[in-house]
N, C-alpha and C positions, 0 to 999 in steps of 0.2 A: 742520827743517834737515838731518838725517839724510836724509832723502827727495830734497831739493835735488841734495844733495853726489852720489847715487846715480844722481840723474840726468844730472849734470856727465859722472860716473865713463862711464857706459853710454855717452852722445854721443861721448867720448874712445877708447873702445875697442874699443866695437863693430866689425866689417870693415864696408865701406863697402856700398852695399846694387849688387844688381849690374842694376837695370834702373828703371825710373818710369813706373808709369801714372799719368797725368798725365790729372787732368779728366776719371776716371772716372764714371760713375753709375750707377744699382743696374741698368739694363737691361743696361747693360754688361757688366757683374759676372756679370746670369746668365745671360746667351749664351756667355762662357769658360767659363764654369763647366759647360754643357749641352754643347760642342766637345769637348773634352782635357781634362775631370777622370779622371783614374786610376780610379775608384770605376766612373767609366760605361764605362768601356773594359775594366774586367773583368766587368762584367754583358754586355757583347755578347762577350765570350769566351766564356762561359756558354753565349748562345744561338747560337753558330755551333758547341759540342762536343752540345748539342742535336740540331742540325739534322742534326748526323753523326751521331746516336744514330737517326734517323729511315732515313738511308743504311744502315746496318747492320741495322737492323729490315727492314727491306724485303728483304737482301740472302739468295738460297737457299744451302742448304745446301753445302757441298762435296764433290765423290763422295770415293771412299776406293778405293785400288788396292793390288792386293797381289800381290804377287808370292815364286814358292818355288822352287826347283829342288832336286835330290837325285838320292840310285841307290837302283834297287831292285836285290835280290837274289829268285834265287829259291830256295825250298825244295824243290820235287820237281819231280822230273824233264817236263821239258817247257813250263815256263813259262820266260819271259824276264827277262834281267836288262839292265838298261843306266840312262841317265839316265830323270831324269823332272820335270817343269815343270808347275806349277801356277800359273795366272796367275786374280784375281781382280776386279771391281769393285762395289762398293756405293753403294747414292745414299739416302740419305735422304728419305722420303718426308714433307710437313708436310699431313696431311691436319684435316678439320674447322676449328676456328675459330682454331686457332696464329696461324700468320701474322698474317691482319686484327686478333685483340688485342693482336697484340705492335705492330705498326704504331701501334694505337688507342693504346699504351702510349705510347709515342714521343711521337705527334701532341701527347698530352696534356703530357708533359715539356716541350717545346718552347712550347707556349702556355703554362706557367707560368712558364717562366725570361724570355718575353717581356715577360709582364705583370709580371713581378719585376723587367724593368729600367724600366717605369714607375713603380714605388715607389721605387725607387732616385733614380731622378730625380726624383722631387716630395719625398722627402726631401732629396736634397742641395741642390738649390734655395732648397725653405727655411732651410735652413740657410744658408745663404749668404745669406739675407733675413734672418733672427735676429741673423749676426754684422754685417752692414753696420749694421744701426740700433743692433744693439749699441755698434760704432764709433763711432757718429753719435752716438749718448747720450754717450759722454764730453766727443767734440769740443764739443757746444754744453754740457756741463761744464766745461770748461775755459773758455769762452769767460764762462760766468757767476762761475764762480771771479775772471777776471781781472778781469772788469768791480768786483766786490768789493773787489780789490786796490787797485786805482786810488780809488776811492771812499775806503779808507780809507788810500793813501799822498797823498792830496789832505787829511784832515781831520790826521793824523798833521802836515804841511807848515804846514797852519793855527796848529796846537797850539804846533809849535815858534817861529814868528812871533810868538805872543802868551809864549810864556815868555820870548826873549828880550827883548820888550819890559815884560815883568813885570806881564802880566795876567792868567798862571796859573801855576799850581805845576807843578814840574819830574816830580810824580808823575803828573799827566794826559799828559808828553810819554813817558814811562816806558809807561805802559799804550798810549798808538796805536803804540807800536814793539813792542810784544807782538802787538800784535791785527796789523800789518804783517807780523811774522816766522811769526805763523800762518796768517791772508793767501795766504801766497809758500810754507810747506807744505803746503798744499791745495791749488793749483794745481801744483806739481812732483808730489805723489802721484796727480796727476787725467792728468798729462800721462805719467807711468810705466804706468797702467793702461789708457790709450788706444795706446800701444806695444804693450801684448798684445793686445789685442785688435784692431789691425790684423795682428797677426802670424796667428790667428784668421781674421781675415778671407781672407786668404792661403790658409792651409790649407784653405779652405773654397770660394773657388775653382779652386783648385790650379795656382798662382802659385809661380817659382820661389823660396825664400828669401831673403829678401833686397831682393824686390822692393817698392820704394815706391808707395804709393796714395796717389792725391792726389782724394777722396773726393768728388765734388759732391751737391750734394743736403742736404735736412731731410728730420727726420721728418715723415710725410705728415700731413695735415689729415685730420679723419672725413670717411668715406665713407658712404653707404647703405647697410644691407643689408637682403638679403631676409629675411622670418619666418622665425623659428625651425623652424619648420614646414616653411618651401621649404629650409632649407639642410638640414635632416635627409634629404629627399629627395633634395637633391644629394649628399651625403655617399654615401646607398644605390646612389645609380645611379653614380657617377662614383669612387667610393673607390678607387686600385688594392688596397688591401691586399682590402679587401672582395672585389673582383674574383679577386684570388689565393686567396683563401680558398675562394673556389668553385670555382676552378681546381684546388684542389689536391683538392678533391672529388671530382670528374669523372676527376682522374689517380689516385684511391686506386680509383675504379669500373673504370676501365682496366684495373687491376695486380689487382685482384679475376677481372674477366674471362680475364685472362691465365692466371690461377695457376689457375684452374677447365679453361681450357682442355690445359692441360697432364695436367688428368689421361686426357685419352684416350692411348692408349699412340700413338707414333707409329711407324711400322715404318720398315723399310730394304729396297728389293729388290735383290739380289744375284745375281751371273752369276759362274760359274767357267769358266775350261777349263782342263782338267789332258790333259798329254800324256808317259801312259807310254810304255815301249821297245815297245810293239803297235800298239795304237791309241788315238785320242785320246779324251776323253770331256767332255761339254759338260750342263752345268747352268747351271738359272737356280732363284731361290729367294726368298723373302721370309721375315724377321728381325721378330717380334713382342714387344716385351719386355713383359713379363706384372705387371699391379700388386699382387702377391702381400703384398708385406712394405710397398711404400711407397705408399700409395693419397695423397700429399702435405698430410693431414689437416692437418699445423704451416703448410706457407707460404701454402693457405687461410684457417686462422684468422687470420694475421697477417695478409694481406691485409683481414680483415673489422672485424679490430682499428685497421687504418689508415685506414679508412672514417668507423667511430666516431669517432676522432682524430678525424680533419680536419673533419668535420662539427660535433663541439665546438669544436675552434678557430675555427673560423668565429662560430659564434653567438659563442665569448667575444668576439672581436675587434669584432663588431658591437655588442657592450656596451660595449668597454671607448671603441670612437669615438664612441659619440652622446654618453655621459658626458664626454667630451673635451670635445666639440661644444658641449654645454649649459653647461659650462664659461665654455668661450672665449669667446662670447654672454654668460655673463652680468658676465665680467670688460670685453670690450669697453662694456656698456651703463654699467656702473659706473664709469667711469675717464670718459668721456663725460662724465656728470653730473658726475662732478667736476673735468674742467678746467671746464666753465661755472659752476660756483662759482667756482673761483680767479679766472677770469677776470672775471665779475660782479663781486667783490667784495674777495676776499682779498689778489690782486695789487696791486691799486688801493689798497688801504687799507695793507699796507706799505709801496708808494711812497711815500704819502703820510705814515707817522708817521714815516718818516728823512728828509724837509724839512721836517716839522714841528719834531723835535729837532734838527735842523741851525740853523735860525734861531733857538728859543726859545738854544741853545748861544749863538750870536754874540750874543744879547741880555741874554744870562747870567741866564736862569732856569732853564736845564737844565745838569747838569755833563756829564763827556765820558764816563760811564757808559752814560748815557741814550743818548748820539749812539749810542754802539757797539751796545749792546740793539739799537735798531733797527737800525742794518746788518745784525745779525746775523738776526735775524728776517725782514730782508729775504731775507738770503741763501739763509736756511731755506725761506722762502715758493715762491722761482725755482726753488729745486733740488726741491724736494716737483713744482710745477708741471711741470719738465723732467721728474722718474719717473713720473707721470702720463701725461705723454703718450709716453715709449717704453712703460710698461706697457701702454697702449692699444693700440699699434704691434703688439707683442707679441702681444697679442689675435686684431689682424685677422689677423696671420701664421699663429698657431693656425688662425683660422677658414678662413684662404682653403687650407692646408694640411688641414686634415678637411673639404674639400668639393673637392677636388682639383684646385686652381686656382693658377696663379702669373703675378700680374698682369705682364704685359711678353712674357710668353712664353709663354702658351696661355689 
């Protein structure tokens, strides 16, 4: 009842919602969600501060200009005193492999923030597949809840017809108004939790607050899939994280390449003209800095260190998905098998003992104990069978998610 009253309260004063999608479906859901999710729109920031990172790699050096003015004086006799100007410029020279590793540095940055917004979107996709069936499980919960209700405000209706007529005791109309008042708290607690989790749903499309979904669709029916064996293989070839992981291999090789090539000294050629109070004088020169004290032994190592890195992440990450993988396959084959059990048998067979107690009831060889027993084990039966098949649901999302697939949209 407490549950009821909360949901009264929430209807009452909630602010009103501010748009409706009306007669959405999951294809729907993840084409918004692939358009204008926030999530995707700062992974392509990413790769457009990338792509400037590749601009800037590429970009040469800046010369360097210097300029001096002053007086000389002189000491003995016969030399000149007057102003004197000294004007310089320097360029930076990038010779040996600088350049192209640092480019290669870049290139490599940019293919992983790329391939980083295809993980980004094969996750958020999913996720927005998780929460819509998530949604969907309660609605066709609630939907069994009520069916429940009715079944036992129809027998409760019975109950009272036969009390007042005094052909049962006032405590069997006592117990269908319990089983009614629990009933109507199972359905208000089913219908509070299907609230959040369209709120969920929302977030997960990136949908403004507030926004109403008006959800079409079931949970899907089995599908096929391929051997355990082909989906491993798809998993290796198609993974993005997989793919990133390599990625970032290739970029820790890059930044290896780079940091080694820094250790050739890079020089500067430089031109002066100085013009004392006589005459002018004109140099030109080259600036070699010498790798005496800093031969950059630390940001080598670390660079070699970040190789190793990335090459263990990798292997972890290809562990930690096939185990995923074999996972999800074996929860999908199991859930499988047991809707065709419910279905073969267990469904069928609770239908059946709550009109079997329903009639034996009206012919008064069962009391209204028995009737409820069975509803209630009916009810247990539907609802076991309805987490069954989102766990199923569940599964295939897993799997179509570690083989990097989202049905509607690629």
């Amino acid at each position: 009842m407490k549950s009821a009253f909360l949901l009264l309260w929430t209807a009452l004063w909630l602010p009103p919602a501010t748009g409706v999608c009306s007669g959405i479906t999951l294809d729907q859901a993840l084409h918004m969600a692939a358009d204008s999710h926030p999530r995707l729109r700062a992974s392509n920031a990413q790769i457009e501060a990338a792509r400037a990172g590749i601009t800037t790699a590429k970009a040469y050096p800046n010369p360097e200009v210097q300029s001096l003015a002053g007086y000389q004086y002189y000491r003995v006799p016969g030399n000149v005193k007057g102003a004197i100007q000294t004007h310089a410029v320097a360029q930076p020279l990038e010779l040996g492999r600088l350049r192209p590793t640092r480019i290669e540095f870049a290139e490599r940055t940019r293919q992983s923030t790329e391939i980083a917004l295809s993980e980004v979107r094969l996750g958020l996709l999913s996720e927005v597949r998780r929460a819509w069936f998530q949604a969907l499980h309660f609605r066709e919960q609630i939907a069994i809840l009520n069916e429940n209700l009715r079944l036992v405000e129809e027998l409760r209706q019975k109950i009272q017809v036969r009390v007042e007529v005094g052909e049962a005791g006032r405590l069997e109309l006592i117990r269908a108004e319990t089983e009614v008042a629990t009933a109507k708290n199972a359905v208000a607690t089913a219908r509070l939790q299907y609230v959040a989790e369209l709120s969920q749903l929302r977030a997960a499309i990136g949908l403004p607050a507030g926004t109403d979904i008006d959800q079409q669709g079931a949970l899907d029916v089995p599908v096929p899939l391929p051997s355990l064996d082909e989906l491993r293989q798809q998993l290796l070839d198609k993974h993005p994280a997989l793919a990133l992981a390599r990625s970032e291999i290739r970029r820790a090789d890059a930044r290896l390449d780079y940091e080694n090539a820094l250790k050739r000294p890079q020089p500067s050629l430089r031109a002066e003209y100085e013009r004392p109070p006589d005459s002018p004088n004109y140099r030109i020169g080259i600036s070699i800095p010498l790798p005496v004290w800093n031969r950059r032994e630390g940001p080598i190592a670390e660079a070699v260190a970040l190789v190793k890195e990335a090459q263990a992440i990798a292997a972890t990450r290809q562990i930690q998905l096939l185990a995923g993988l074999e996972s999800a396959y074996g929860r999908y084959q199991t859930t499988t098998q047991l809707l065709e059990t419910y279905q073969q048998g267990i469904l069928v067979g609770a239908e059946a003992a709550v009109r079997a107690a329903q009639a034996a009831y009206q012919l008064g060889e069962r009391g209204i104990v028995d009737v409820l027993d069975a509803q209630r084990a009916l009810r247990t039966v539907r609802l076991d069978f309805l987490n069954a098949q989102y766990d199923r649901q569940q599964a295939l999302v897993d799997i179509d998610e570690l083989r990097g697939l989202i049905p509607g949209v690629n």
